[in-house]
C-alpha positions as CSV (number, residue, x, y, z in Angstrom):
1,X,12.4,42.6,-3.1
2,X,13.6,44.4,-0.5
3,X,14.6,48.2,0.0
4,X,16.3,50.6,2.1
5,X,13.9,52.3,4.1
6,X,16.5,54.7,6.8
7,X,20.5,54.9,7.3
8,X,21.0,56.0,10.3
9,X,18.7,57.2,14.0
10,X,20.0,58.0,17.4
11,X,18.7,55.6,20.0
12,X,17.7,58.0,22.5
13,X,15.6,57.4,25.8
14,X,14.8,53.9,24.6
15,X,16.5,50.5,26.5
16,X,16.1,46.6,25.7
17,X,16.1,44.5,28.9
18,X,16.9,41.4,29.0
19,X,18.5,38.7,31.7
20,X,20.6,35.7,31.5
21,X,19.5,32.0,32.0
22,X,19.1,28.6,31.1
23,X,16.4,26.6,28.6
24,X,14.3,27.9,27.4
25,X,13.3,30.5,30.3
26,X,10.3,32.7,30.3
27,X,11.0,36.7,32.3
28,X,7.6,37.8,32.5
29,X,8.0,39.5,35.5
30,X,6.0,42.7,35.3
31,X,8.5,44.6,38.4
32,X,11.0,44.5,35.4
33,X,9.2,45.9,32.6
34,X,11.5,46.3,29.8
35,X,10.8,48.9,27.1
36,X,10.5,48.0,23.0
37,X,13.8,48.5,21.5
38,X,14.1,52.1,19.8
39,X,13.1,50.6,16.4
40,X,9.7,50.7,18.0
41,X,9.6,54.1,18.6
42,X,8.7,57.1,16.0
43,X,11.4,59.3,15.2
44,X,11.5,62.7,17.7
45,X,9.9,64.9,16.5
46,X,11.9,68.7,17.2
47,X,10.2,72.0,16.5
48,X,13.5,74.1,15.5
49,X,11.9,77.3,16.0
50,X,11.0,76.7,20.0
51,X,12.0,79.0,22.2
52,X,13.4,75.8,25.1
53,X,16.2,75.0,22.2
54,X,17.6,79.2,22.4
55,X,20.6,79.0,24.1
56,X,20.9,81.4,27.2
57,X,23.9,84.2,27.3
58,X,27.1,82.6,27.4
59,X,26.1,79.6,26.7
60,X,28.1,76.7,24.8
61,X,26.5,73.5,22.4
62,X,28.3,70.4,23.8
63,X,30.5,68.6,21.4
64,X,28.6,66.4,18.8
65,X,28.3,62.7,19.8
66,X,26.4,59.8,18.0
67,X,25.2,57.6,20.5
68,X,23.8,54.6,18.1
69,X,23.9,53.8,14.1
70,X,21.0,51.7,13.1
71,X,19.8,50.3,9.3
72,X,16.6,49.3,8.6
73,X,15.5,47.5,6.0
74,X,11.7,46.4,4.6
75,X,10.3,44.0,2.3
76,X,8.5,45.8,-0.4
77,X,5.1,45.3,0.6
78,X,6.2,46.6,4.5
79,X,5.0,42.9,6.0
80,X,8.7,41.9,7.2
81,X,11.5,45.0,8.5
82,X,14.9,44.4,9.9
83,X,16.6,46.6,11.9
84,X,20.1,46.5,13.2
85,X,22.0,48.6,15.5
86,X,25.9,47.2,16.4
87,X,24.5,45.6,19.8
88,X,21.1,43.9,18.6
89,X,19.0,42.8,15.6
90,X,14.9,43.8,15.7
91,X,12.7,41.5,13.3
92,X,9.0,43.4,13.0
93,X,6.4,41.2,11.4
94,X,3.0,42.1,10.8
95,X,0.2,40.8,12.3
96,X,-1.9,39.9,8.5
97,X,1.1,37.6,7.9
98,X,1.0,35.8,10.6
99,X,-2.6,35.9,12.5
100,X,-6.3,36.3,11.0
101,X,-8.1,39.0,12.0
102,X,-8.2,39.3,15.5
103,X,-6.5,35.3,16.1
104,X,-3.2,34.5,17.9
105,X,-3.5,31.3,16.2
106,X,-0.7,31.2,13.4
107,X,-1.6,31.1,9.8
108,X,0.6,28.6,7.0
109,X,3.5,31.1,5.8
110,X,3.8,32.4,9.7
111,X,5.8,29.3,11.0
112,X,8.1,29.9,7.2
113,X,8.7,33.4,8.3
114,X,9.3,32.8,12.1
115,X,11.7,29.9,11.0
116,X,14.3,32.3,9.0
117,X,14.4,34.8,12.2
118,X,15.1,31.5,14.4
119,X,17.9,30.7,11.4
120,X,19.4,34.0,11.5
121,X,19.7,33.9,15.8
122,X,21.7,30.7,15.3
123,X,23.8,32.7,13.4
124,X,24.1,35.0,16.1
125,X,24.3,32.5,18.6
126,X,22.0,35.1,20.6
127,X,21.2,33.8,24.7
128,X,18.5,36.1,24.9
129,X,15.6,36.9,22.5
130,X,12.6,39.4,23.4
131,X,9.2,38.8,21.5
132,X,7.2,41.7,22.3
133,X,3.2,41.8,20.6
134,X,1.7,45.1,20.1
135,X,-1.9,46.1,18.7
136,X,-3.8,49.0,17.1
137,X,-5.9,51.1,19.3
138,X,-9.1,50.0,18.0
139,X,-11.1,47.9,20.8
140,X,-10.3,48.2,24.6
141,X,-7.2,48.7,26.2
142,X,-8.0,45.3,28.1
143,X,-8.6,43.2,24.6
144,X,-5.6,44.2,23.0
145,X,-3.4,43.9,26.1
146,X,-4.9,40.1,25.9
147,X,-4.3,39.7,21.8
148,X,-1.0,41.1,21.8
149,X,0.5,38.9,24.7
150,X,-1.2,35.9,23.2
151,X,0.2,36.6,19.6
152,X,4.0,37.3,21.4
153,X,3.6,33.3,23.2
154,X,2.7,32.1,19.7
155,X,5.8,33.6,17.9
156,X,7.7,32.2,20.8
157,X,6.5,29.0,20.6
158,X,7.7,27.8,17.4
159,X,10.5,29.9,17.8
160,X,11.6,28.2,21.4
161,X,11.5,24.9,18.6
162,X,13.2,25.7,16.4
163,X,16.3,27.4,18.3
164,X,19.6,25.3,19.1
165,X,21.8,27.3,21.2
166,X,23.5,25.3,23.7
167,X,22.7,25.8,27.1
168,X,19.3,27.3,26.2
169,X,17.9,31.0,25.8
170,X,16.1,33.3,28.3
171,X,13.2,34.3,26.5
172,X,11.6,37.5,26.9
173,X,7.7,37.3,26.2
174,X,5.1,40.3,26.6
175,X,2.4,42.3,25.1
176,X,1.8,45.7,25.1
177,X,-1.6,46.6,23.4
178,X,-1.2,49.7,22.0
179,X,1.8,51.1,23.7
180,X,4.8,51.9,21.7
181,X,2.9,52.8,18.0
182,X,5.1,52.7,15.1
183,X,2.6,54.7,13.0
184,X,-0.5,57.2,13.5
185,X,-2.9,55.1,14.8
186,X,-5.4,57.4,12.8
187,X,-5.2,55.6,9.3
188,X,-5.7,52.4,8.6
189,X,-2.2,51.9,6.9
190,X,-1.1,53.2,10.0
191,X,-2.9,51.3,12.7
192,X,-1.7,48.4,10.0
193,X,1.9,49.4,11.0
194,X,1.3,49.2,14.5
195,X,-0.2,45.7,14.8
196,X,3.2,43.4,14.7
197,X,5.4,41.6,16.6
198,X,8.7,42.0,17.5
199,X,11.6,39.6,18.2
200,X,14.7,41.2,19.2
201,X,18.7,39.6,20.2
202,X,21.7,40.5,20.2
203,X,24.6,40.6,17.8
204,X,27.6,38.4,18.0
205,X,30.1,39.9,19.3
206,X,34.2,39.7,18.2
């Protein structure tokens, strides 16, 4: 069963890179390091009462402008979210559906779960996908850097198979440890949050 977790979030400071290509490519390119989409990223936090947001003398607000709608959407156990903005589509999975405990080797209801986000980019007839790993910060910066990329190329993997867009998709494949928490990494439920990966294409257009 699934619920609604948020309505709406500005997207701010926060861009998904991706290029353009043939069959299925590979960017791993670290001189073009894309950032997580802004799904990935905690909510701002703003301390109302701080003198930096008192406007100086003669000073004016600038008109109101929503720079992005997104929904998000999680199972009710928090193992599967969905979030869509009108440009892109993020799928988060958590790692204890798909991995054992520190494994990038997928477990039997991984390849079930992969297979529907592959089903719904055929819908989209997405071009580019990102499949970005992230970790917890337990363990060195070095091991999860190392866990994270290797649970991303798994995901991608089956998901390069089971894609059917003609003329291929530029994949988008990288790990980023611990960068980019979801969650306080001071709680286990938390640091559960932040281990996941990410697959994220865009919408159809028209």
């Amino acid at each position: 069963m699934k619920h609604l977790v948020t309505a709406t979030a500005a997207a701010l400071l926060f861009t998904a890179a991706s290029g353009l290509g043939g069959s299925p490519a590979r960017a791993d390119s670290p001189s073009a390091e894309p950032l997580p989409s802004a799904s990935s990223a905690p909510s701002a936090q703003v301390d109302p009462h701080a003198p930096g947001l008192k406007l100086m003398p003669g000073a004016t607000l600038a008109a109101a402008k929503v720079l992005d709608i997104k929904t998000v959407v999680e199972d009710s156990n928090g193992d599967e979210r969905r979030s869509d903005t009108p440009a892109d589509v993020t799928f988060s999975l958590q790692s204890e559906v798909l991995f054992d405990k520190d494994s990038s080797a997928l477990g039997g209801d991984a390849r079930s779960r992969i297979q529907a986000i592959a089903d719904e980019i055929n819908r989209q007839n997405a071009r580019t996908v990102q499949v970005f790993g992230f970790t917890d910060n337990l363990g060195s910066h070095e091991h999860g850097l190392e866990l994270s990329k290797q649970r991303a190329e798994a995901v991608y993997t089956v998901l390069a198979q089971d894609l059917t867009a003609d003329g291929g998709i530029q994949f988008d494949v990288r790990g980023y440890a611990e960068d980019f928490p979801i969650a306080d990494n001071s709680t286990e439920d938390g640091r559960r949050k932040n281990r996941r990966v990410e697959i994220t294409f865009p919408k159809a257009q028209g």
